[in-house]
Structure formats: C-alpha cells, structure tokens
N, C-alpha and C positions, 0 to 999 in steps of 0.2 A: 688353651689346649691345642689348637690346630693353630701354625703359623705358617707366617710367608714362605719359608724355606720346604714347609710341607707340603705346600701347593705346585710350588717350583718343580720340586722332586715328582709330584704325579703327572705334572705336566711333561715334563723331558720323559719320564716312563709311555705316555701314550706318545711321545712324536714318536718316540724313537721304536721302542716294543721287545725294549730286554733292560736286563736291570744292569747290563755289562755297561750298555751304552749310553745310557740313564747314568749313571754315576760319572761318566764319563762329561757326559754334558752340566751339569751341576758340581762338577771337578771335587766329586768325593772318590773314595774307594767304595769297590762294589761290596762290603763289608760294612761302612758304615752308612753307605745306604741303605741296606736289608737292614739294619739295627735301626736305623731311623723310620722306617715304615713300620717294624714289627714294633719299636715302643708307639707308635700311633695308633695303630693295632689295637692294641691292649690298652689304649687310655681310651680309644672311645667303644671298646668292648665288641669288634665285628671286623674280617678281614674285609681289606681293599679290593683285594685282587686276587686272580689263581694262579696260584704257582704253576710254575714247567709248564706255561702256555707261551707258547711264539709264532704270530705277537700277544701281549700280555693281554690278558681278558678281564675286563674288571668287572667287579659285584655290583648291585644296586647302591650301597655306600658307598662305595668308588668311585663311578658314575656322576652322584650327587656331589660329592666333592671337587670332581673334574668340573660341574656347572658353577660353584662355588669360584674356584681358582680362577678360572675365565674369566670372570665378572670380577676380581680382587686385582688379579693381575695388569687386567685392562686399566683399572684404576691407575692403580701404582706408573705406572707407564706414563699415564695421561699426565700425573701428576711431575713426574720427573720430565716429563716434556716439556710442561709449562714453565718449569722454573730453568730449564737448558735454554729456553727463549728470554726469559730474563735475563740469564747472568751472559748470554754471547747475541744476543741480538737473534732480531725474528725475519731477517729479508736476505738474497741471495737467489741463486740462479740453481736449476737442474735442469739441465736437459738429458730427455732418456731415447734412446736407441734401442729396438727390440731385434734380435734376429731368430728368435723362435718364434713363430709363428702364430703357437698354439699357446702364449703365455695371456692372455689377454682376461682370461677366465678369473686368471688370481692376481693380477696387474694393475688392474682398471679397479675392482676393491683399493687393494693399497694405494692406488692415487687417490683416490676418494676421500680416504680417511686421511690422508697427508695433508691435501687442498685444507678440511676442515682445520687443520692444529699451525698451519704452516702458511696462511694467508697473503703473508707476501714474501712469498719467496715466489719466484717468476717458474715456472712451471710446465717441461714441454715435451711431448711424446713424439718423435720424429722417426719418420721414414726416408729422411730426403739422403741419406747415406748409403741408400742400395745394403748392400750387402758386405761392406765393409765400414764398419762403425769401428772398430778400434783403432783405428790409424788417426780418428777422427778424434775420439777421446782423449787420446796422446796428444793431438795437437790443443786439446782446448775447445776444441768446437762444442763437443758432448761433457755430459758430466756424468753418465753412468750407462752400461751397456748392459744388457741380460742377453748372454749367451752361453752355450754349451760345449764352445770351438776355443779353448783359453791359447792363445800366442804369447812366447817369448820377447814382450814388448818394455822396455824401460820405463820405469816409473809406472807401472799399470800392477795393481792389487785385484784378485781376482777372489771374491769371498765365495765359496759353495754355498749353495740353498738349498737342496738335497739329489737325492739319488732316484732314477726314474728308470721300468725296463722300457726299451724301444722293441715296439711289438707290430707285429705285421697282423692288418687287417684283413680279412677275407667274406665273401659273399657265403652265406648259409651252404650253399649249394658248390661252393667250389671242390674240387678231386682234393686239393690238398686239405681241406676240411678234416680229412678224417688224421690226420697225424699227428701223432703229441705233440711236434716240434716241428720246426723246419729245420734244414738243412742248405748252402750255399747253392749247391746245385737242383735245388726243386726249383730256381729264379730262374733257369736258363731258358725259359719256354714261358717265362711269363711278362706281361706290361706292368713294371712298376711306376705309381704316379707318387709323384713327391711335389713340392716346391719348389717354384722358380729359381735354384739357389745350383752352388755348382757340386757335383758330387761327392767330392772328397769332403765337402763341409758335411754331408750328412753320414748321420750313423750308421746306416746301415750298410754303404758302400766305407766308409773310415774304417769299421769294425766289424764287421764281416764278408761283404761279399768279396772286396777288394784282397784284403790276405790270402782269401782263397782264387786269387785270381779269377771269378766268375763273373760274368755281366749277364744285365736280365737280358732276352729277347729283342725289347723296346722301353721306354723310358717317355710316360706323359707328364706334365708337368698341366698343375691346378696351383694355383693361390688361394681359395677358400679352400678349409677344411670340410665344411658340407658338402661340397661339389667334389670332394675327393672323397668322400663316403657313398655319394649318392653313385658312381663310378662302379665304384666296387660293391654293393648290392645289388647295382643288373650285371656284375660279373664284367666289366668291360676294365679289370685289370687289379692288382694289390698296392695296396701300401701303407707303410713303414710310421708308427708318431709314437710319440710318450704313450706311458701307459694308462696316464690319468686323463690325456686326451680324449680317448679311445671310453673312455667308462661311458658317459651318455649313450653312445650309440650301441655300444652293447648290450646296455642295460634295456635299453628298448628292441631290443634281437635284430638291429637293424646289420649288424657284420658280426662275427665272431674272429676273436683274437687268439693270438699262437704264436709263442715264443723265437726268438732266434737261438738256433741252437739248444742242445739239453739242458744247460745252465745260465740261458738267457742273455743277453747282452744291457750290461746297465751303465748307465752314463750320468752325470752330475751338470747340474745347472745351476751355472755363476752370475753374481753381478761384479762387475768388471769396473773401476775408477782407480785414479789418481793418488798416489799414494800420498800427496797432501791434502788431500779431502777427507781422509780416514777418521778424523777426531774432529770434523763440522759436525755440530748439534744436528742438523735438519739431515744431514748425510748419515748418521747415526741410528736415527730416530726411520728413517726410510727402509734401511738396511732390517732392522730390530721388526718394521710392520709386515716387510715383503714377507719374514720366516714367518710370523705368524699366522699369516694370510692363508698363505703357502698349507701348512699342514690344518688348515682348518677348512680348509674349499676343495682342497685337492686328495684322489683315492689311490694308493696303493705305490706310494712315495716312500723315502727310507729319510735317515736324516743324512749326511754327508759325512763321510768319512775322512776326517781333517789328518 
C-alpha cells in the first residue's frame, strides 16, 4: 500500500511546504502529485495533511509517515551507497573550504556521517585559504567550497542547498526593537559587527545597505558567532547572519530578530566543485547528505529555487 515514491513525495512536501514545489522536486506535475497523495488518502482511510496551509501542516498520520520515510529513505541511501563503493571504488580525496561561518551546525553532521560510509577517502576541512577558496578549487587545491558569494569562474558548478532570510539581530532593549522591519537608513547611527570578511562579500551591505548607498556609523568585526551575540545583548552594536543562525539564541530570548526590508532579503547557499567531480560516487553521495542534513538540523530555510 505505502511505497517509496510515497515517502519521497511527503518528504519534498515538508522540505519544501507547498505542493507547487513538491512536485517540482520529485519532477511530477502538481496534478499528479494531489492525485498521488489523495489515492493514499483514501487507501489508508485518513488525510495526511491540511490543505491551503503554508507551509503544509501535517496530521498525526502524516507525521507518523514522515518518521516512517526517514528511516526507509536513509536505508535506501545507505544501500545505494554501498553498492556506488563497489562498482567505482571507495578512496579519493575532498578537501572542503567553508566561507560561511555559521555552517558548521549542519557541516560537521554531514562529515560525520560521510567519514562512517566513505573510510578512505582522505578527508579535509580547511581554513588555510582565508577568504578566498574558489580560485583555490579551480586550481585543484580544494575539492568543494560552501559558499553564498557564487563567481563567474570556469569549470566551477555551483549546486544550491537552499534559501535562507539574513536577519539583523538586536538587544531586547534596542529603540529599533520596536519596528516591524528595518530600513537601510536605521544603520546610519549604528555599529554593525560582522565577520572578519570584506564587505561587499556579505549580504547585508551586497543586498541592501550598499544599493541604498548607506553605511552604518562603525563596523566591528568578531569571528565567533557567540561573541557577536554576546555584543549585541549588552547593546554594544547589531548584527546581520542566516536565519537559522540566529534561531538558538532567539529561542532563549537572548536578541530578537527583524527583517531587512518589508519583504526581507533572502540569499541561497551553494556548494561550489569542479565540473568533473560532478558524477564521483563519494561527490555525489556528499552532495545528496549536506541537503539532508540541511533541512533536518536547520529552522526556517526554503528549498532553492533552481
């Protein structure tokens, strides 16, 4: 009664949280998708899900199925992995380059799980490229980048892993506190702290303050993300990360978050390699763990819009 292609389908419906884009990811039409859940529907006699909810809300058999798929699907995975190690060999090289910062949360999972399936393949998380890791991959050095910043570079494939808002942190207590939204010109008066990194690379000067010609006040710069929360809770300035970043310390009321702009500023985060790496088993299998990782560690992410 329930098969793989059922599971698939409620799985792409919760990354994604529409059925538009759900069909889209399991490369049906959104027509044969609703036919394919309402005959599932009806053979185990109880809806899945609620309609005209966005994102989708599912029922307790929903739910129970989505635990079901997790567990099926990891299988299936595992299994086709093992046998991509058989038929092309199980050793090879990745070296990885981070230039976000803040990836490390759902990163260091996916390596995890990699190490276990992928034992010899040489293995390597590197910082020694500063802030410019794609010139680095193009040469060979690297074998895959995770970045948010994609260049015009030859031979470099950049796959989206999804869609994230960049949201500006604030102290309980901050005057701008009280605004639905910011605006480019509420920075003018204020210290924003970002990362060691140069400003046109980050979003919030790429994507907003920069168009609007504005610059903040002053500009601190912190390399931990704790030390740039801790900052901005005694009020000693704002700043700018992913949205999924940011959930921890919200969630413990330690800053409160607020949009850019009225319709928010949203940005996509790539992994970046070599366009003949694309069909290595272990490249594949990396690629296929990061998205899962991804939408199962991380809050209030989209899927990417290919």
């Amino acid at each position: 009664m329930i098969e793989v292609r059922h599971l698939k389908t409620l799985t792409a419906l919760r990354e994604t949280g529409s059925l538009v884009e759900a069909a889209e990811r399991v490369h049906l039409t959104q027509s044969a998708l609703s036919h394919q859940l309402k005959d599932l529907e009806e053979k185990l006699g109880c809806p899945l899900f609620i309609r005209k909810t966005k994102p989708v809300r599912f029922t307790s058999a929903g739910l129970r199925l989505l635990q079901l798929a997790d567990d099926v699907l990891l299988s299936f995975r595992s299994a086709q992995r093992d046998i991509q190690r058989f038929a092309e060999g199980e050793s090879g090289r990745l070296h990885i380059a981070i230039e976000c910062h803040s990836c490390y949360e759902w990163l260091m999972p996916t390596i995890d799980h990699f190490r276990e399936h992928w034992p010899d393949v040489e293995l390597d998380l590197s910082t020694a490229f500063g802030f410019m890791p794609l010139p680095a991959l193009a040469r060979g050095d690297l074998d895959l980048v995770v970045t948010s910043d994609p260049q015009d570079i030859p031979n470099i494939e950049y796959i989206p892993l999804f869609q994230y808002e960049s949201q500006v942190a604030l102290s309980r207590h901050h005057p701008l506190a009280k605004k639905d939204f910011l605006k480019p010109e509420d920075f003018e008066k204020e210290t924003l702290i970002t990362y060691p990194v140069e400003t046109e690379r980050l979003d919030i000067f790429k994507h907003f303050l920069n168009p609007a010609d504005v610059s903040p006040a002053k500009i601190r710069h912190s390399e931990l993300t704790l030390m740039m929360m801790q900052l901005v809770a005694s009020g000693r300035g704002v700043c700018c990360l992913p949205n999924w970043a940011l959930t921890e310390y919200t969630n413990r009321q330690y800053v409160i978050t607020k949009s850019l702009g009225e319709e928010g500023i949203w940005c996509k985060l790539y992994l970046a390699i070599r366009k003949d790496q694309r069909e290595n088993a272990y490249m594949e299998d990396l690629i296929s763990t990061a998205s899962k990782t991804c939408f199962k560690n991380l809050k209030g992410i989209l899927a990417p819009e290919l």
